[in-house]
Residue, then its C-alpha position, 0 to 999 in steps of 0.5 A: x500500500x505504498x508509493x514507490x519512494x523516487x530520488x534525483x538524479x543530477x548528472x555531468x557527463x562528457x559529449x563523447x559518451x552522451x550517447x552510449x550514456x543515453x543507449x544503456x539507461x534505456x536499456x536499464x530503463x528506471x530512469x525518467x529524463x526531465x529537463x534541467x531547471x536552468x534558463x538559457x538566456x541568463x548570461x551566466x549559461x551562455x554557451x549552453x543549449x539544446x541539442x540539435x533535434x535532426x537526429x529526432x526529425x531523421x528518427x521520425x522520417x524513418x518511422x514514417x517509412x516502415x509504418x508506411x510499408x507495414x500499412x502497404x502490407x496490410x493492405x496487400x499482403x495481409x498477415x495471418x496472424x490470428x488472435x492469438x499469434x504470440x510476438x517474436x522473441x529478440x535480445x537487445x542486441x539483434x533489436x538494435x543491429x544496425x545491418x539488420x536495421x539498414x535491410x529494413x529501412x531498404x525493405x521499407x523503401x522498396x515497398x513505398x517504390x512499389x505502391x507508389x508505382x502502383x499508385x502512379x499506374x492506378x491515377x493513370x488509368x484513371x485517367x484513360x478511364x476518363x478519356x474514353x468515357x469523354x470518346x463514348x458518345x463519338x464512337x458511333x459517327x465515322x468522323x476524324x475528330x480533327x475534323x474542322x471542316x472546310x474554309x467555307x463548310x465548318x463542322x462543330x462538334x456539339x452538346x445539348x442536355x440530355x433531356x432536350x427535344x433533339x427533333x425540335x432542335x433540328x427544326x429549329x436550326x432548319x428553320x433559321x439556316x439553309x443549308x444546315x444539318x445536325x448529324x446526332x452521336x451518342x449520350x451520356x448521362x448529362x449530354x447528348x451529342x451532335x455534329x453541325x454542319x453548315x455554310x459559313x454565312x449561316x453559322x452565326x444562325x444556326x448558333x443563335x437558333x441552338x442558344x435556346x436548347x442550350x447548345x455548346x461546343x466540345x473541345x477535342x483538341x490533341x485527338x487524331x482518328x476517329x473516336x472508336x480508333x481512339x477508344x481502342x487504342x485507350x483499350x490497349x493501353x487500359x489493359x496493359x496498364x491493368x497487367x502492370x498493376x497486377x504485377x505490382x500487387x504480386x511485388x508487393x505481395x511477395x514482399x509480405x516476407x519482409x514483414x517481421x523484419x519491418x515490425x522489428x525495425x518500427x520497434x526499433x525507430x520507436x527506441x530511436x525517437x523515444x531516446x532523441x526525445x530524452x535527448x532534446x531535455x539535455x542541455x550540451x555544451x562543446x564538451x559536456x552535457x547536463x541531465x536532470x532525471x528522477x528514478x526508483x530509489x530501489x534501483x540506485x545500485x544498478x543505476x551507479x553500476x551502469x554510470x560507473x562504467x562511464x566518464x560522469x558526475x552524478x548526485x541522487x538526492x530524496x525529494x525535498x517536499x517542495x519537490x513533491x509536485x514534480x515527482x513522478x509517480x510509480x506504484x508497486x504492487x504484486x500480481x493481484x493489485x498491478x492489474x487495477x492501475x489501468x483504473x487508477x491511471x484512468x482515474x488520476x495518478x495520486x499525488x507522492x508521499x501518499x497513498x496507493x489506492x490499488x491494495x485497498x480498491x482490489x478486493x473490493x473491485x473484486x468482490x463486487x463485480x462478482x457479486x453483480x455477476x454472481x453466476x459459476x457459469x458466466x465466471x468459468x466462462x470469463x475464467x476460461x477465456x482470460x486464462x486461454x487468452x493470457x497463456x496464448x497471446x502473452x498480451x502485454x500493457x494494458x490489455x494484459x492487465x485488463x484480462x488479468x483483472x476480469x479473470x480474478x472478477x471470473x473467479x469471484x463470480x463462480x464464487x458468489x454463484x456458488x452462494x446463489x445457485x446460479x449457472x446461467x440462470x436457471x438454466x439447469x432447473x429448465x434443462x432437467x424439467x424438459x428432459x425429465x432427468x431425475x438428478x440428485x440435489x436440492x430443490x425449492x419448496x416448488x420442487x424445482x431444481x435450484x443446485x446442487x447444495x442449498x443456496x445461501x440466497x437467490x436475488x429474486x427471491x431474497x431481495x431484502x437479503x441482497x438489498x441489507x448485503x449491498x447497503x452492509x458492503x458499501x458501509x464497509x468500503x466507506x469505513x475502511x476508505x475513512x479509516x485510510x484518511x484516518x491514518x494519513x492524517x495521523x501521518x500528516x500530524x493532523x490528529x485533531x482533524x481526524x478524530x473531529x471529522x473521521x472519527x466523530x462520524x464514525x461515533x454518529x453513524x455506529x452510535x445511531x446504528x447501535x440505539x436503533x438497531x440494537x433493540x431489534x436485535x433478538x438476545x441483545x443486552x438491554x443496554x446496547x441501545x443505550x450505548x449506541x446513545x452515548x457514543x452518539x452523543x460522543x460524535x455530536x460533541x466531536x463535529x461542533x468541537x472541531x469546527x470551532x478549533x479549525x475556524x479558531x473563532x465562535x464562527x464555528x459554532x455556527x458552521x458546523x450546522x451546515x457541515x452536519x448537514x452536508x455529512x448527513x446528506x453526503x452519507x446516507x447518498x452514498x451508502x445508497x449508491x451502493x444499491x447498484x450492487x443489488x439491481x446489477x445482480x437483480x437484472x443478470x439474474x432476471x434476464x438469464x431467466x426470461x431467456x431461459x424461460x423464454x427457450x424453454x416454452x418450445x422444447x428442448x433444442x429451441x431452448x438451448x439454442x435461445x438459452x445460449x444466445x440470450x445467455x451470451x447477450x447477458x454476459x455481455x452486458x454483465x461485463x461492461x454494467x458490472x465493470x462501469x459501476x464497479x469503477x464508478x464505486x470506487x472512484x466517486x464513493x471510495x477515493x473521495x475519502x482519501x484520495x489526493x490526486x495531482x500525480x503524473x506516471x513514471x515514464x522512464x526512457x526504456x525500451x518498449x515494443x509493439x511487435x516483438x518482446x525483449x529476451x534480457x541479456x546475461x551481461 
């Protein structure tokens, strides 16, 4: 339940091994670069600056081209890698072979040739494409489309709308030139298409007499030929260029063999960019640089072995607590609780030099989303699958956390229905009715099969059971939440404030259970009731004692009210959301059996066949309900007690891939 304890690390070191420097503390990867606090325009640090950020720009050029490839490559290669297609494993030392890294860079250029040659081909075609559609509506009239007629004879190629009156058209120019002729082509969707010829005295006649339809000329400059001479040469063309593409596809296809070692190299380029991004928080001069880093205090002695292997001065230091904004946050936690910090990093990062909330929030994640789902079949399910999906995949990061987390919900889950007797709802109950098999087991006072022991309770039947539990489990993630908030302000020596606020709603809340609830309960001492009053009274003390000693004045006397008030309020809300709990558990319990019911009216094989559909819909829904008011419990109800926020993640200069896992190496 800590938070890992970082120090500073202030280091000088020599230009010459800046970047052997920089290789082996990502490689150790504990150590976060953060930027000096030196300001580069005071006098005094002249001659200090940045180093040149080429080295970056270059990286990223790089990278731009084997994500590039790999994106070609998708597209026409794809990869068969499945679901659960485990990455390659890869030293250090074959992940940054620079011959290795030089066959990728080419591979990459080769495949970026070939779609761009590709490319070029396609927009060429295209183009074609378009021509020929434009010589379509010609290739009916045996007409050189040079064809400008004589000196005194013009001919004009021509368009109308599609929709216009072609015969009206005709008469029109008829009636307004002599002699004049319209030989019609073709068509297209917007145009129709048509030759004048006339004398050249009448022309200016025939285009006044067209003006009304709408007419314009078509240009066809740079065509020699008749249109379906052309067309046929655009075929010819067309088609070649078509064979081309197929062999460029086929190149690129073939070059799908080059994908693994891409993916190697854009894990690579990602290590390049990564340390040239840590590189630009050095300051350089001429002949040394300054680096300013914080780092797990846990790993000082393999820190001081890496830098002792270099020409440097270094000092590591503890935070002074004014530096406590800056420090950045790591949290160390074991296999069961690392999963949830997907939730806290989701949430915010606490702040240092307080509490990791992962130990405490675990279990309670746990055990509600598993009492929510609270079904053995939905938990095996959710086991199996996590567990089959974790073993083949090997996922790393988050993903890895996330199907951590739900198999540990899985298990939770099988537990609570074991208390409940569910297994798909009462799929096992409506199964042994249809098939009149006679198991042996408990059964209800209806004589329905339930399970095989008897439940300790059913959400349908034991709402007020399953209400009293959800509202019991909320009081006790509220109190242990109190009680970390408690022990911080202890810590932070302000006890008075915990015992005035903590510690007088405690007496408030336990002291009114124990005076309204103790003489209900059967064989409770008489005076169980009277000490819930005294320790009420203690609390009611309490709250108006300590307003008054923060506000230092008779103010207080007054504030408390409102304090009281909100208290009151705020807990009593706040023990009620955890009725969430009981209405998750209600509507899985209720909807597995309406599918079940519903199957079951038609036989036994539509039952299975709608109890499989409907229970699958159930569980997803169960997954994303019970997950969202999970987390929502724990953020808003939970942290609200003790959380203190304003925390950034240790994010050290280390080496991170995405397509290949890191095999350490024995130095």
């Amino acid at each position: 339940m800590a938070i890992v304890k970082m120090k500073r690390l202030r280091l000088l070191g020599l230009r010459p091994d800046r970047e052997g420097l920089l290789r082996a503390l990502q490689s150790l990867g504990c150590v976060e670069v953060r930027e000096p606090a030196i300001d580069l325009s005071d006098p005094q640090w002249a001659g200090m600056a940045k180093p040149d950020p080429s080295g970056l720009e270059k990286s990223r050029e790089q990278s731009l081209l084997l994500n590039g490839a790999l994106d070609a490559l998708r597209r026409y290669a794809p990869a068969k890698d499945g679901l659960f297609a485990r990455r390659p494993e890869v030293t250090e030392g074959q992940l940054f072979d620079e011959e290795a890294y030089a066959q990728g860079l080419d591979a990459a250029r080769q495949v970026a040739e070939a779609e761009q040659a590709l490319a070029s081909k396609g927009a060429e075609r295209a183009k074609l494409l378009t021509q020929k559609a434009s010589l379509e509506p010609w290739t009916c009239l045996d007409v050189p489309l040079e064809t400008e007629g004589s000196a005194a004879v013009p001919v004009h190629f021509c368009s109308v709308p599609v929709k216009t009156d072609f015969a009206a058209l005709e008469a029109a120019v008829a009636q307004a030139a002599e002699p004049a002729q319209l030989i019609r082509a073709g068509h297209d969707r917007e145009l129709q298409y048509f030759l004048l010829i006339c004398h050249r005295s009448v022309l200016s006649q025939c285009n006044e007499a067209m003006r009304p339809f709408g007419a314009s000329r078509v240009t066809l400059r740079g065509w020699t030929g008749t249109a379906a001479e052309n067309t046929a040469l655009l075929d010819n063309r067309i088609a070649a260029l078509e064979r081309e593409e197929t062999q460029c596809r086929a190149g690129l296809a073939a070059l799908g063999e080059k994908r693994d070692v891409l993916r190697r190299c854009v894990d690579r380029a990602a290590q390049e960019i990564s340390r040239e991004e840590n590189k630009l928080r050095l300051i350089d001069t001429d002949a040394a640089f300054v680096m300013d880093g914080w780092f797990p205090a846990e790993n000082e002695g393999e820190l001081q072995k890496l830098l002792g292997g270099f020409q440097c001065a270094w000092e590591t230091a503890d935070p002074a607590p004014d530096e406590y904004p800056q420090v950045p946050i790591k949290l160390k936690n074991n296999p069961v609780t690392a999963p949830f910090s997907a939730i806290t990093e989701m949430y915010a990062m606490p702040a240092y030099d307080t509490v990791d909330p992962n130990p405490l929030m675990a279990p309670f994640f746990i055990l509600f989303f598993g009492f929510m789902m609270n079904d053995i079949g939905y938990g095996v399910l959710m086991v199996l699958g996590t567990a089959f999906f974790l073993a083949k995949a090997k996922p790393k990061g988050g993903m890895k956390n996330m199907m951590s987390m739900f198999f540990m919900c899985g298990i939770s889950s099988i537990f609570w229905g074991c208390l409940t007797g569910s297994f798909f709802g009462d799929f096992l109950s409506k199964l042994f009715e249809l098939t009149g098999a006679s198991v042996p087991g408990y059964h209800d006072a209806a004589g329905a099969f339930v399970w095989f022991w008897k439940p300790l309770f059913t959400p349908i039947n034991d709402t007020i059971t399953v209400m009293i539990g959800s509202m019991i489990l909320g009081v006790i993630q509220v109190f242990v939440g109190m009680g970390v908030s408690v022990e911080e302000k202890f810590r932070h020596g302000q006890a008075m404030d915990a015992v005035t606020q903590e510690g007088a709603w405690w007496c408030i809340l336990i002291g009114a259970a124990l005076a309204i609830g103790g003489p209900m309960i059967p064989g409770a001492p008489a005076a169980l009731g009277t000490v819930g009053i005294v320790v009420l009274v203690v609390g009611v003390v309490l709250l108006p004692t300590g307003s008054i000693l923060r506000s230092k004045s008779a103010l207080g006397a007054v504030t408390w009210i409102w304090d009281a008030y909100q208290g009151i309020s705020g807990y009593f809300s706040d023990i009620l959301s955890y009725l969430r709990l009981m209405a998750l558990m209600m509507a899985g319990s209720i909807i597995a059996s309406v599918f079940n019911t519903l199957g079951s009216v038609f036989g036994l094989v539509p039952f299975i066949i709608v109890a499989i559909i409907g229970n699958t819909l159930n569980l997803v829904l169960n997954l994303l309900g019970c997950y969202v008011h999970t987390m929502r419990l724990q953020c808003l109800e939970f942290f609200g007690r003790f959380y203190q926020d304003g925390g950034k993640a240790f994010r050290p200069l280390a080496v991170e891939t995405q397509y290949v896992d890191i095999l350490k190496e024995e130095h």
